[in-house]
C-alpha positions, 0 to 999 in steps of 0.5 A: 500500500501507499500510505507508508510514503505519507507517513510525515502527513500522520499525527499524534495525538495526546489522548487524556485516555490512552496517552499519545497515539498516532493515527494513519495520514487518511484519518488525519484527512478525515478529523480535518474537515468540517463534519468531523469537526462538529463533534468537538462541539457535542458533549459525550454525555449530553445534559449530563455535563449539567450535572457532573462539572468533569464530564465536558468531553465530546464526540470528537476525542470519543471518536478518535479513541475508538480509531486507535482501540480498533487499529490496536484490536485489529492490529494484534489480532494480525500479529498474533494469529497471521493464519487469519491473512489480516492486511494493512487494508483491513486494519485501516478500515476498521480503523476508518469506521472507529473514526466516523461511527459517531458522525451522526449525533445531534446536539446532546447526543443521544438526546436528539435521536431518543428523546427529541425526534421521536417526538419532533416528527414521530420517526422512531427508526430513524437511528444517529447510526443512520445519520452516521452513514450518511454523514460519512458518504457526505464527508467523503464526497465533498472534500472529495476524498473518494480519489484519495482513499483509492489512489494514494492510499490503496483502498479497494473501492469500486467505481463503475466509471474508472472499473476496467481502468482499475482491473488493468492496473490491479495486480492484487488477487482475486479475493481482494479485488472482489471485496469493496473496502467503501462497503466494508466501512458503511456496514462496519459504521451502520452495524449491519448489512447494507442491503437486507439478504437472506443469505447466510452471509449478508454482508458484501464487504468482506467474505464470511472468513473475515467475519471477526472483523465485524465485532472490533467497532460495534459487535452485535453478538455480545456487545464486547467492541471498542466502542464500548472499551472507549466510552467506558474508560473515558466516561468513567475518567470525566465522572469520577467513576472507577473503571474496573475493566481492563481493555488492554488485557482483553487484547492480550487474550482475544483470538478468533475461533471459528464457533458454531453459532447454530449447531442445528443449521451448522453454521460456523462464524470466526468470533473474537474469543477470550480466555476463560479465565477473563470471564470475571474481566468481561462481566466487570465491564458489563458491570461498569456499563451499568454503573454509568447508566446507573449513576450518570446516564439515568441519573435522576437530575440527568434526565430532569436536565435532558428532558428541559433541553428537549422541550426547549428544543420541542418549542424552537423546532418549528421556528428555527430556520438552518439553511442546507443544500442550495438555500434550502431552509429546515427545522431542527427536526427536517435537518436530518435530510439534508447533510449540509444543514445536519453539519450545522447542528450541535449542542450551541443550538441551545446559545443560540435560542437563549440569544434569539430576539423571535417571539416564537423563541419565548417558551424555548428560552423560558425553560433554557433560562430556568435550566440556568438558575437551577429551577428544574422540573420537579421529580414526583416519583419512581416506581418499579415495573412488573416483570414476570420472572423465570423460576429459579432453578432451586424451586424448579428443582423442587417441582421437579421432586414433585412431579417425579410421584406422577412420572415414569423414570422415562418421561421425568428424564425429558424433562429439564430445567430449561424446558419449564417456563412460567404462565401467571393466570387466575383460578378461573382459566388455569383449567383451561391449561389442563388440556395441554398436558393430557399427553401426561395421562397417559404415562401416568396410566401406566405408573404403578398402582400405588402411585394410582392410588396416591393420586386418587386420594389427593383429588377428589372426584367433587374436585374433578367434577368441579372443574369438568363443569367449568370445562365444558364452557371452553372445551369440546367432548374430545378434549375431555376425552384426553383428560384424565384424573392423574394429569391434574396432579401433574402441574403445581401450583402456588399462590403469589400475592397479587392485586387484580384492580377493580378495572382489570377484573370489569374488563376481564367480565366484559371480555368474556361475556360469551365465555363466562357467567356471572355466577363463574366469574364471581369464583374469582377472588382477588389476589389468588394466582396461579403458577403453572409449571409447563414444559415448552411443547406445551405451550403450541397446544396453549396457542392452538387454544387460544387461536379457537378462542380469541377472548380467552387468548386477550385474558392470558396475554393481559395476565402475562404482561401484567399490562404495564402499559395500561398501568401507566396511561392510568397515571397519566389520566390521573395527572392530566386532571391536575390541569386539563386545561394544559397539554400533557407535555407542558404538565408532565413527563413520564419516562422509562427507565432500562437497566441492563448488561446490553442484552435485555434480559440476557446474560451478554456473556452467554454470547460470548466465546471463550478457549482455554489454554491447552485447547486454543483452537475451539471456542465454547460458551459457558453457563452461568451455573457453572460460574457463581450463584451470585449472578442474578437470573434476570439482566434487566430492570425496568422503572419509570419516574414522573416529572412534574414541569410547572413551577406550582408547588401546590400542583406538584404536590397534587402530582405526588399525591396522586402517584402515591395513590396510583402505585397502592391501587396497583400494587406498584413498589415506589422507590424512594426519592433523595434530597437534592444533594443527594441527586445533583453532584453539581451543587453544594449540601442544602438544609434539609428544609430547603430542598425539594424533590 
């Protein structure tokens, strides 16, 4: 390649994260035009610099980190492993779209794509990483560095002008000269495929040999990329937070494996792998991730902040003018279409209204000046979303225990931990599941005798009856035919304390009017649930049911999601009575709040591949029952809070008051809310009695 020529056009670069770093002549290129350039002027942290005074760091730095992270990762990789045919290309590419990943962030970074844009035109797919893209494709073209990447520094890009020209002059193989090193960055920046396929390998820019270089920036697989080791670390410096995670000790191990990521279609992949000794290491960086979502990214006042930066942003969008393209003029929200007038966003969007002398800027103004004195929106309170949870695997294995009185040897052996799963529902309906496990009776039937016995002692033919009388509503005569005293004793069942609100349980008695009497429907006694232990091949019988019987269907699914949501839009007509006469946005806020590892409800590290040291050449997973029982069974939590907008302490007070009313009518668990100091790390101690949520 050229680029070794131009070595005296390179720079380095004193980095506050990783010291002095020098970075290729064609990265320089790119910092040094006017759309990288706008990073400097977006802070890493969004609103969150308003919070905590160290945390002034931008894209821009961000960027350049992750550049040198993924030459580095892409580098030792090449040194330590020369079978995987790494060549100088491939390094500067992925070091190219560690460079340009973050070309899209609006002002305050993911406040502009999360929070204001949703709401500014109601496009939830559009994504900074989609801006990022065509960011890049802007940047390229007007400082006309498409030549540049090509001739001086060797990049295979394809031109249909300039291909049979090229093909002359090209003298590399024919595995290179296939491979579009321009596609290769837009799918490494985007995080995906460029085009949708169904193929095996979707991707074009690089054969599915070199599929490990797609985990270096952004890895979808696990979440383990130097986007992350760069963000983290640096986060994590500007915060005052300790970072646990050692990024360079995870060069130190990494190694590509090829894994089998579907052993039932046989489909192999090249994965970064790391030692298993490093799976402490990785789950610590899993663990710095929540911390700063955690502390800094949700901090309560954070998103106080956020969320005033977004409605003053709200109020100024339509009277905001940005030229693009041939004088074109946008909005804050239209900017989006036109790269030329996106350049020109950052987070001075803000200077700017405060210092606008326009009417309609007024209400934008007003609320940017009460995030300067300090008179934020009011925290009314928190509370904890329901999540139905999987069993843990001691009571599994105590069900289990149970069952083995109604099993054979043979069918207790299939089943396994994994295969049971949870479904909630009330007394009423869980005969209805019975159905579905009939195919128990039969193995039951040929249990010994005394096992018969048993289980004809425990149920009792009223019992039987009973349930055959309420069966017959929502089963045909063949059901019954299938269903047989001993599969009863086959699930078990436990009492959980719940609430079923007075306007759940009339929806559910309109919902099955056809289905239910009212006599029936009075069987239903608040606060009795069922757990119901199933094996997964039940559940296709369950669906089957529930296609036949679309209000059964409704019911369940109400019951399993606990119907969070419409919880929520409860609170939010209890609130919207405090002041009707106001739009909701200009009363209230309720927002969602995610905690988690990067994967849901996932175990992230259930993705990751590991090898050990006398057996480098074959990648494995681990369970998590084979590490600690310390790790939780769930990875996610979820809570929302309500923030009240109006300067009105009699309001915001009307506003707590209500919260608290509406979490003991639904049994909501409200979390309890600090004093000022205790929230905002920006402002000095307070007497108690002055402080306010």
């Amino acid at each position: 390649m050229a680029q070794n020529s131009s070595r005296k056009l390179g720079k380095v670069f004193c980095d506050s994260i990783h010291g002095h770093v020098e970075l290729h002549p064609l990265l320089v290129k790119i910092i040094d035009t006017p759309q990288f350039q706008r990073l400097r002027n977006i802070k890493q942290l969004g609103g969150g610099y308003l919070v905590y005074p160290g945390a002034s760091h931008n894209r821009f730095e961000h960027s350049i980190g992750v550049a040198y992270l993924a030459g580095e990762l892409a580098k030792t990789l090449q040194n330590n492993q020369p079978e995987l045919k790494i060549n100088e290309r491939d390094i500067l590419c992925v070091q190219i779209a560690g460079l340009c990943h973050d070309l899209g962030h609006g002002p305050f970074s993911h406040l502009f794509d999360q929070m204001f844009m949703p709401q500014a035109c109601g496009n939830a797919d559009w994504t900074h990483e989609m801006a990022s893209l065509e960011m890049f494709e802007y940047l390229v073209r007007v400082n006309k560095l498409h030549q540049v990447m090509k001739k001086e520094y060797g990049l295979n890009i394809k031109d249909d002008q300039e291909d049979e020209e090229d093909d002359q002059e090209d003298e590399e193989d024919d595995q290179e000269d296939e491979e579009d090193d321009l596609v290769f960055i837009k799918e490494l920046i985007l995080g995906e495929p460029l085009n949708a396929s169904s193929a095996d390998w979707p991707y074009e820019g690089r054969k599915l040999e070199k599929s490990f270089l797609y985990d270096i920036v952004s890895n979808k697989q696990n979440g383990i990329d130097v986007d992350k080791f760069d963000y983290f670390a640096r986060d994590c410096h500007h915060t005052g937070i300790k970072n646990n995670f050692d990024h360079m000790r995870y060069f130190k191990f990494a190694r590509v494996i090829e894994v089998e990521t579907d052993p039932k279609n046989q489909i192999k992949r090249k994965h970064i792998c790391s030692r298993d000794k490093e799976v402490w290491n990785l789950y610590d960086l899993f663990h710095t991730r929540l911390l700063l979502h955690r502390r800094v990214c949700h901090h309560k006042v954070t998103t106080n902040v956020q969320i005033m930066i977004k409605d003053a942003l709200l109020k100024a969008n339509k009277h905001s003018k940005i030229k693009g393209t041939g004088g074109a003029v946008f909005t804050l929200s239209d900017a989006k279409k036109d790269m030329e007038a996106y350049t020109k966003l950052t987070d001075e969007v803000t200077e700017i209204i405060l210092h606008s002398s326009k009417k309609g800027m007024k209400e934008a103004k007003e609320i940017l000046e009460r995030i300067k004195r300090r008179n934020l929106y009011k925290l009314v309170g928190e509370a904890k979303i329901e999540q139905l949870k999987i069993i843990p695997n001691e009571k599994i294995i105590k069900l289990k225990e149970n069952l083995k009185d109604c099993l054979t040897d043979e069918d207790f052996e299939g089943i396994e931990n994994e295969t049971l799963m949870v479904v909630i529902m009330d007394p009423f309906l869980h005969c209805v599941i019975h159905c579905s496990l009939r195919h128990h009776a039969e193995s039951v039937t040929e249990s010994p005798p005394q096992k018969k016995r048993r289980l004809d002692k425990k149920i009792p033919k009223e019992n039987i009856m009973s349930l055959k009388s309420r069966l017959e509503r929502v089963l045909t005569v063949d059901d019954f035919d299938g269903i047989r005293n001993e599969s009863l004793e086959v699930v078990v069942r436990q009492k959980q304390d719940k609430t079923i609100s007075k306007e759940k349980i009339e929806s559910l008695r309109q919902e099955l009017a056809d289905d239910l009497s009212d006599e029936e429907f009075e069987k239903i006694k608040n606060g009795s649930l069922a757990v119901m232990v199933m094996k997964k091949k039940d559940m296709e019988m369950l669906k089957k049911i529930e296609s036949q019987r679309p209000q059964l269907a409704k019911v369940f699914e109400k019951l399993r999601t606990g119907s969070v949501e419409e919880k929520i839009e409860n609170l939010k007509e209890d609130l919207k009575n405090i002041l009707p006469e106001k739009d909701d946005n200009d009363c209230f806020e309720v927002v969602p709040i995610t905690y988690s590892y990067g994967k849901g409800k996932k175990d992230p590290i259930k993705y990751t591949y590991f090898y050990k040291k006398d057996d480098p050449e074959r990648g494995f997973t681990i369970s998590r029952n084979k590490l600690s029982n310390f790790l939780p069974e769930d990875f996610l939590e979820q809570t929302f809070r309500v923030y009240w907008k109006t300067d009105d302490k009699k309001h915001t007070e009307e506003a707590k008051q209500k919260f608290k009313t509406w979490c003991k009518r639904t049994g909501s668990e409200e979390i309890d809310i600090l004093v000022d100091n205790d929230l905002d790390p920006s402002q000095p101690p307070q007497d108690e009695a002055t402080t306010s949520a």
